[in-house]
GUGU-740036 format. One record per residue: residue number from 1; residue in three letters; x negated, y negated, z of N, C-alpha, C in turn. Coordinates in steps of 0.05 Angstrom, whole numbers, m for minus. Last residue first. Example, Ala and Ser with C-alpha at 12.3 -4.5 7.8 and 13.67 -1.06 7.14 Angstrom:
   resi   resn     n_xx     n_yy     n_zz    ca_xx    ca_yy    ca_zz     c_xx     c_yy     c_zz
      2    Ser     m257       45      142     m273       21      143     m258       m1      157
      1    Ala     m264      114      156     m246       90      156     m264       66      156
This chain:
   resi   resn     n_xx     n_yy     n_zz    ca_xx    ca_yy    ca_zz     c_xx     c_yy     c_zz
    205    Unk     m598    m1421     m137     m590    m1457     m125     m590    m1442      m98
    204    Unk     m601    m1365     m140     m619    m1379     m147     m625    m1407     m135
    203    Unk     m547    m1358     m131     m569    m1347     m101     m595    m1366     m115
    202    Unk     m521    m1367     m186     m515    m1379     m154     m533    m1373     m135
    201    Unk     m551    m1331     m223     m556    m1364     m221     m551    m1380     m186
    200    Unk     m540    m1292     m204     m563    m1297     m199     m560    m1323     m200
    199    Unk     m482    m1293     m217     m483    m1280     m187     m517    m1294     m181
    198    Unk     m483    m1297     m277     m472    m1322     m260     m476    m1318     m225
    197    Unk     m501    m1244     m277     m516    m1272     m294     m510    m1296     m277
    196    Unk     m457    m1213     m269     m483    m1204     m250     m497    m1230     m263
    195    Unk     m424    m1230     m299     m414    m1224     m273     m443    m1231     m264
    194    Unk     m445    m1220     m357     m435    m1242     m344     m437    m1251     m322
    193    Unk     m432    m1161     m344     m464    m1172     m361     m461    m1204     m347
    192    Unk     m386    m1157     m347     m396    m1154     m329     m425    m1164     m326
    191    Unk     m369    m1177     m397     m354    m1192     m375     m373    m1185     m346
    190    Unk     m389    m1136     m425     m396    m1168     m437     m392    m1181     m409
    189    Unk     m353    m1094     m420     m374    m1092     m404     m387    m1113     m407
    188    Unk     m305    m1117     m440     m312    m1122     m409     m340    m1106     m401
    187    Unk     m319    m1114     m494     m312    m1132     m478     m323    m1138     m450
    186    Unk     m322    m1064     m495     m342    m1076     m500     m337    m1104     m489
    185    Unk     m253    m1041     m485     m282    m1040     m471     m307    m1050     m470
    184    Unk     m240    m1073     m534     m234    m1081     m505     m255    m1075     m485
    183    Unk     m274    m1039     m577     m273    m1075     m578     m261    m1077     m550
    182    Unk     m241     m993     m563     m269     m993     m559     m272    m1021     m559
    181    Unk     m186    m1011     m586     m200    m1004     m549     m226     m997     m545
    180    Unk     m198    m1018     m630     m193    m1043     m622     m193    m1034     m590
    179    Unk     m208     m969     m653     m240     m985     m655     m222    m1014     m628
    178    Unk     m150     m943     m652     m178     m937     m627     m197     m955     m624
    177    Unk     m116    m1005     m666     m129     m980     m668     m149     m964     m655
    176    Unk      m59    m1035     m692      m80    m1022     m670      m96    m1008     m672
    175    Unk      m56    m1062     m754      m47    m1042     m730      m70    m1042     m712
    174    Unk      m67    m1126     m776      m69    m1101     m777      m60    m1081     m746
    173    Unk      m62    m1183     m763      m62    m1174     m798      m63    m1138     m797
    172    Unk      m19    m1217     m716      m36    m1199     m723      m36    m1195     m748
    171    Unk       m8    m1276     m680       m7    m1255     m696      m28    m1244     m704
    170    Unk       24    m1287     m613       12    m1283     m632       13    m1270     m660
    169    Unk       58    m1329     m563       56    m1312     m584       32    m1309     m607
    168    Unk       66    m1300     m485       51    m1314     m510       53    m1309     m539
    167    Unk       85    m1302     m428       83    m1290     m443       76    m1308     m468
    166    Unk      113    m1319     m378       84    m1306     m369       84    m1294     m406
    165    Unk      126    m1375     m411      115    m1361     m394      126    m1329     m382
    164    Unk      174    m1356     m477      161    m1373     m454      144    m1355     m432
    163    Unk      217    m1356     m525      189    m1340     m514      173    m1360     m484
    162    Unk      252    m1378     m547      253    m1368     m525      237    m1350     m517
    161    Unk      244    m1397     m606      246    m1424     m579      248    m1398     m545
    160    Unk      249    m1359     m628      221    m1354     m628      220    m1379     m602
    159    Unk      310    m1325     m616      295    m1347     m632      271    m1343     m615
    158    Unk      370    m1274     m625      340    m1281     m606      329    m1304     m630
    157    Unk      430    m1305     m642      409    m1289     m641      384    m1300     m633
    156    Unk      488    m1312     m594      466    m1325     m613      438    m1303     m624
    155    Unk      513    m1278     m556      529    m1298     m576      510    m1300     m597
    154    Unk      482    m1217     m536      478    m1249     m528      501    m1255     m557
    153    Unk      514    m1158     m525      500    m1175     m544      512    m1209     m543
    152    Unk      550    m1121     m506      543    m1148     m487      522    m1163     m510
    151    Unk      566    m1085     m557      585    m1108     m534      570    m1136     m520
    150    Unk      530    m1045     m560      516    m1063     m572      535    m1089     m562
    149    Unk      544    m1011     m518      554     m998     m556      544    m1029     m567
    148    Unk      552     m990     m474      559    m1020     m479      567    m1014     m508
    147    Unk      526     m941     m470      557     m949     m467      561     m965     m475
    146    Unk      472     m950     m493      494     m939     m501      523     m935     m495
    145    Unk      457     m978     m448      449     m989     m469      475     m982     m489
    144    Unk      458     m943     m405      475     m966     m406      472     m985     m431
    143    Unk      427     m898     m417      455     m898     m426      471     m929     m423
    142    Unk      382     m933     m419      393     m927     m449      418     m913     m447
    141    Unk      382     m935     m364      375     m952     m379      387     m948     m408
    140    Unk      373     m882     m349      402     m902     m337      397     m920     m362
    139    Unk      324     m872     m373      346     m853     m370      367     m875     m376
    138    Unk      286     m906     m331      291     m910     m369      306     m895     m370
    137    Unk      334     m915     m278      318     m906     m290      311     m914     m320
    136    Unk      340     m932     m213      340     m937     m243      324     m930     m258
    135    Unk      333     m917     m167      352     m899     m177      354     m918     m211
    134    Unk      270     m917     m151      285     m926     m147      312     m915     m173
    133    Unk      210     m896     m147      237     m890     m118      258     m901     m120
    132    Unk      189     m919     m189      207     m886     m186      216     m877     m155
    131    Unk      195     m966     m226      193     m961     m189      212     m930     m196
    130    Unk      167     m979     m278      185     m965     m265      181     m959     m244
    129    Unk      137    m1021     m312      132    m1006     m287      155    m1007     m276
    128    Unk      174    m1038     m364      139    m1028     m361      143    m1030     m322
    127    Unk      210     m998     m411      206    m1018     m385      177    m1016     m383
    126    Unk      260    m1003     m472      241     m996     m462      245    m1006     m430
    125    Unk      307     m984     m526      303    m1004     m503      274     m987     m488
    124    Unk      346     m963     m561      328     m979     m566      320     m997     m544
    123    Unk      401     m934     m559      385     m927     m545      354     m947     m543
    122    Unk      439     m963     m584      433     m932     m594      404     m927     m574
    121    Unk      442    m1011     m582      457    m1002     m574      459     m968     m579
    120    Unk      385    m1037     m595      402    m1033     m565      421    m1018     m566
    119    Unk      370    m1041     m648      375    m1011     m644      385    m1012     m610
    118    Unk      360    m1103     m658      370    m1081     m674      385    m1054     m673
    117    Unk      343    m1118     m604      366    m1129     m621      378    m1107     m635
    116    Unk      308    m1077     m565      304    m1086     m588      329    m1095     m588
    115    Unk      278    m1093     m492      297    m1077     m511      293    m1090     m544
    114    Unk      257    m1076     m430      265    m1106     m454      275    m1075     m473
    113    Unk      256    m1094     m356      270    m1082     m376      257    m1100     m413
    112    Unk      201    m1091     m311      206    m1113     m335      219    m1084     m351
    111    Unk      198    m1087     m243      206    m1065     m273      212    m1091     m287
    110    Unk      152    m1110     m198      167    m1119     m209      172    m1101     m240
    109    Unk       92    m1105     m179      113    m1085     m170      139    m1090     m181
    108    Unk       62    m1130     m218       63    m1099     m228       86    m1091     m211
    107    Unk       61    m1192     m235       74    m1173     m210       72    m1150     m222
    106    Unk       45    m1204     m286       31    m1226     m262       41    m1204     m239
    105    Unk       13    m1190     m349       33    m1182     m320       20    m1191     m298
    104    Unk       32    m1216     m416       18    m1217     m382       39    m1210     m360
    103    Unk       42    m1199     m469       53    m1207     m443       44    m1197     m423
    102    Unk       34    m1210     m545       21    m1201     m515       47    m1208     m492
    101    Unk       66    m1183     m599       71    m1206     m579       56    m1192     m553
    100    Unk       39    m1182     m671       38    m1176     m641       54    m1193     m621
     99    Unk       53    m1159     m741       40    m1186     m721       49    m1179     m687
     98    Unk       48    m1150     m807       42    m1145     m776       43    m1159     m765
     97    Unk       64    m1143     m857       66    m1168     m835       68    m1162     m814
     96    Unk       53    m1098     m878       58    m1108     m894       62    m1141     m882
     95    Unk       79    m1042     m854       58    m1050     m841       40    m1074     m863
     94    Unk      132    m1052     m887      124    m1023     m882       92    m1027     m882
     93    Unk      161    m1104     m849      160    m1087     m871      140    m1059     m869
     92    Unk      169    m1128     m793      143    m1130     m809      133    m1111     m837
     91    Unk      199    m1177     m778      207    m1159     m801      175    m1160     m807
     90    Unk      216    m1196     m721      196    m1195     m733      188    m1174     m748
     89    Unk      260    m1239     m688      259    m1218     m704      231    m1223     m720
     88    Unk      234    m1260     m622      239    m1265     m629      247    m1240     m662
     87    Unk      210    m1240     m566      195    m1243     m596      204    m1249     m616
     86    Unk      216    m1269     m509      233    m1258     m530      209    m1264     m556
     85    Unk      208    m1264     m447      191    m1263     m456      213    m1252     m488
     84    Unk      250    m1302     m390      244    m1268     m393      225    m1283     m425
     83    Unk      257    m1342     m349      250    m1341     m371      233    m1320     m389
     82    Unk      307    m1345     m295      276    m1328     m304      286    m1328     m334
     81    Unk      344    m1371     m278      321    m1369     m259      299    m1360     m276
     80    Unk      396    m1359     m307      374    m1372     m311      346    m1382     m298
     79    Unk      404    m1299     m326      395    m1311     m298      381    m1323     m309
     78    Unk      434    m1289     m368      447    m1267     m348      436    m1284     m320
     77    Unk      400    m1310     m405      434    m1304     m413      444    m1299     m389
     76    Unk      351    m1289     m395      361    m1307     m393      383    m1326     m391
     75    Unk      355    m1243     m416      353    m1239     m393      356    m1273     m378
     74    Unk      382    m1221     m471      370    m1239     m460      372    m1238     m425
     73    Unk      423    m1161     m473      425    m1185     m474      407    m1198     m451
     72    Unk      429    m1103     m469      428    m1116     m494      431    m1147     m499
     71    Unk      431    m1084     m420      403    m1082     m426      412    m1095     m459
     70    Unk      444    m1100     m353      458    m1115     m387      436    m1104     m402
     69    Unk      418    m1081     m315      452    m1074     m320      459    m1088     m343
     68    Unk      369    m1088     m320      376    m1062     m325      420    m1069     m325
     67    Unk      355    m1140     m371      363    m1133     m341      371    m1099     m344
     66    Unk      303    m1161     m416      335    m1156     m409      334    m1151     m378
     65    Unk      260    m1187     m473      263    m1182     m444      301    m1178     m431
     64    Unk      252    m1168     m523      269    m1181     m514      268    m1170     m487
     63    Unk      225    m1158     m584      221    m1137     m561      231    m1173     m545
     62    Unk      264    m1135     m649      249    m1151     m625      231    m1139     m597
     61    Unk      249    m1119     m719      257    m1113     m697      241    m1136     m676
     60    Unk      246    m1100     m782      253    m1120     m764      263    m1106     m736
     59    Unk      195    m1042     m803      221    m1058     m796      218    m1081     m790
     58    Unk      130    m1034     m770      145    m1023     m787      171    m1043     m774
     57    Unk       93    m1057     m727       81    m1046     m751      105    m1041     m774
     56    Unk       78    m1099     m679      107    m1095     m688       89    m1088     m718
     55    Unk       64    m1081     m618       59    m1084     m642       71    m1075     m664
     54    Unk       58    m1112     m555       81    m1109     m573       68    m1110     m599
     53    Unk       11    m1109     m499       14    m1111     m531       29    m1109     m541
     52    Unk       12    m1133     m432       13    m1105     m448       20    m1121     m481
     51    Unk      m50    m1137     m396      m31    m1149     m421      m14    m1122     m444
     50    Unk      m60    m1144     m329      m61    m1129     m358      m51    m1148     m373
     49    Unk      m57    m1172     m280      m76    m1185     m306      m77    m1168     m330
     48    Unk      m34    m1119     m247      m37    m1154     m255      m59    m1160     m270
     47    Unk      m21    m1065     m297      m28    m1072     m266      m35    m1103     m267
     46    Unk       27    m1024     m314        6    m1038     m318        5    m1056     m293
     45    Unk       53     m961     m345       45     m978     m329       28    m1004     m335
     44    Unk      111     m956     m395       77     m961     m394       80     m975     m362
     43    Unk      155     m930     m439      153     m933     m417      124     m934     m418
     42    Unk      156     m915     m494      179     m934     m491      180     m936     m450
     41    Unk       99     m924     m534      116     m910     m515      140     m930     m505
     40    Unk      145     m937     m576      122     m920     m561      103     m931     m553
     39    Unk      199     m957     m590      183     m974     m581      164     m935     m568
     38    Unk      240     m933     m626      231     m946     m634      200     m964     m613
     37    Unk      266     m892     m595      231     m881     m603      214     m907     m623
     36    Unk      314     m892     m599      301     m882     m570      275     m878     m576
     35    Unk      336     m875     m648      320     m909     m640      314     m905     m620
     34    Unk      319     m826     m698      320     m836     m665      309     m869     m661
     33    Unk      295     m829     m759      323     m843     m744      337     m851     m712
     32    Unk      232     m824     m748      254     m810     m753      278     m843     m745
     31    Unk      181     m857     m733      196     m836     m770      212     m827     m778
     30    Unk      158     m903     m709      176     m879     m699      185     m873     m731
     29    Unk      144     m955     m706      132     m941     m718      134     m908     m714
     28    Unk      172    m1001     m681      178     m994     m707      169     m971     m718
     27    Unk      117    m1019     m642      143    m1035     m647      148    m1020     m681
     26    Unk       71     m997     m592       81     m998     m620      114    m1003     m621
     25    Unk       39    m1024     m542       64    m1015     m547       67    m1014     m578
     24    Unk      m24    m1023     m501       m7    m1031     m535       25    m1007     m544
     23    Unk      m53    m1060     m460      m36    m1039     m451      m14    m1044     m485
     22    Unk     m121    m1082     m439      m94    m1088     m452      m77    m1061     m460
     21    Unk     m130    m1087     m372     m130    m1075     m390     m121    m1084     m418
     20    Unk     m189    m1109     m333     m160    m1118     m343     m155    m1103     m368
     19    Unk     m240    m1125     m312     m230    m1103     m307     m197    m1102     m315
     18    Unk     m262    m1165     m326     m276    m1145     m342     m251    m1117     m336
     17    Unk     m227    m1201     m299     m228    m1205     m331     m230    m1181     m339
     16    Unk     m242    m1199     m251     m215    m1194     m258     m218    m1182     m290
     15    Unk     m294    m1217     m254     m290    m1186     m251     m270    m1177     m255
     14    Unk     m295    m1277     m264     m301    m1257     m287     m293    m1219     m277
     13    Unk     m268    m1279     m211     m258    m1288     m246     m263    m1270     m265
     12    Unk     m314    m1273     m186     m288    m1256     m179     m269    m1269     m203
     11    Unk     m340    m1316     m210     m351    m1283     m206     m333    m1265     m201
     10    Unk     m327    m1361     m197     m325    m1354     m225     m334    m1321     m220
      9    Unk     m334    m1364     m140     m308    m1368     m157     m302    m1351     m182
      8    Unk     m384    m1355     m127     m366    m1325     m124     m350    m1334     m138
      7    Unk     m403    m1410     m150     m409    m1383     m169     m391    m1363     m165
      6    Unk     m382    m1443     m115     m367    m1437     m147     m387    m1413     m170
      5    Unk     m411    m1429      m78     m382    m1422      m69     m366    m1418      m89
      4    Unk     m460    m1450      m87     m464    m1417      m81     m428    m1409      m90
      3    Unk     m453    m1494      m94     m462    m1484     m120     m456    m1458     m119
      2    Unk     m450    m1505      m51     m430    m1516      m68     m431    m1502      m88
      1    Unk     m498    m1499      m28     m475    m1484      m18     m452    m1486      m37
């Protein structure tokens, strides 16, 4: 029975797994002078256990967790309750030091604001699940970015010391690329292969 109870364990584990997206934001890789384009998409759903991807290909730039009413300053800065997710500056020249920041989504119904250092005050800001019943918008968002005019900018600059939970750092040697969502998908069908392996073993005991 024991055996049976930590198999569903791991079984509903593994099904989370297989079924989890990773969700890739490009950092920098916009051509024109619009900073409203430094992050593409500059809005993404995602659902618990996604991960959405920050990939920082071109420039120095951050991706900095914020608030919708301060969008150019640490979210941290504003409530120390919550240890918003900071990448810290990550000059990755002209795709020449790539490197990624994941972040796990534990609440999908919860809008995560973040924004760049660099370009906040010209529009440079993103969210990932926008409650559209609700009167904030990515819109609102970058004009309040742009009123401020870069003003509320934290005292100190973002450091790599303020990355913390629900979020992780990594690096990368290369861009994203379709083969790397095919590699996700293969993944989880691995995960399912799994699923159904660990499902026999348990009925087996």
């Amino acid at each position: 029975m024991h055996s049976f109870a930590l198999g569903l364990f791991t079984l509903a584990s593994v099904v989370a797994a297989a079924f989890a997206k990773t969700i890739v934001i490009t950092v920098g890789g916009n051509t024109t002078n619009d900073a409203t384009t430094v992050f593409q998409p500059n809005t993404v759903v995602a659902d618990k256990g996604d991960t959405v991807l920050f990939n920082f290909t071109n420039g120095n730039h951050t991706a900095t967790q914020s608030s919708f009413a301060t969008p150019c300053v640490p979210i941290h800065d504003t409530d120390i309750i919550v240890n918003g997710f900071d990448s810290s500056f990550r000059d990755a020249g002209e795709e020449q030091a790539i490197t990624t920041l994941p972040v796990a989504i534990g609440n999908p119904n919860e809008t995560i604001w973040f924004y760049d250092y660099n370009t906040c005050s010209k529009g440079g800001v993103g969210a990932i699940n926008l409650n559209k019943s609700s009167t904030e918008t990515i819109d609102g968002f970058q004009r309040n970015a742009q009123r401020l005019n870069g003003t509320a900018h934290s005292s100190s600059f973002p450091s790599s010391t303020g990355i913390v939970s629900p979020t992780a750092t990594s690096t990368g040697s290369r861009p994203i690329t379709t083969n790397d969502a095919t590699r996700i998908g293969a993944q989880g069908a691995m995960a399912l292969v799994l699923m159904f392996a660990v499902l026999a073993i348990s009925l087996g005991d």
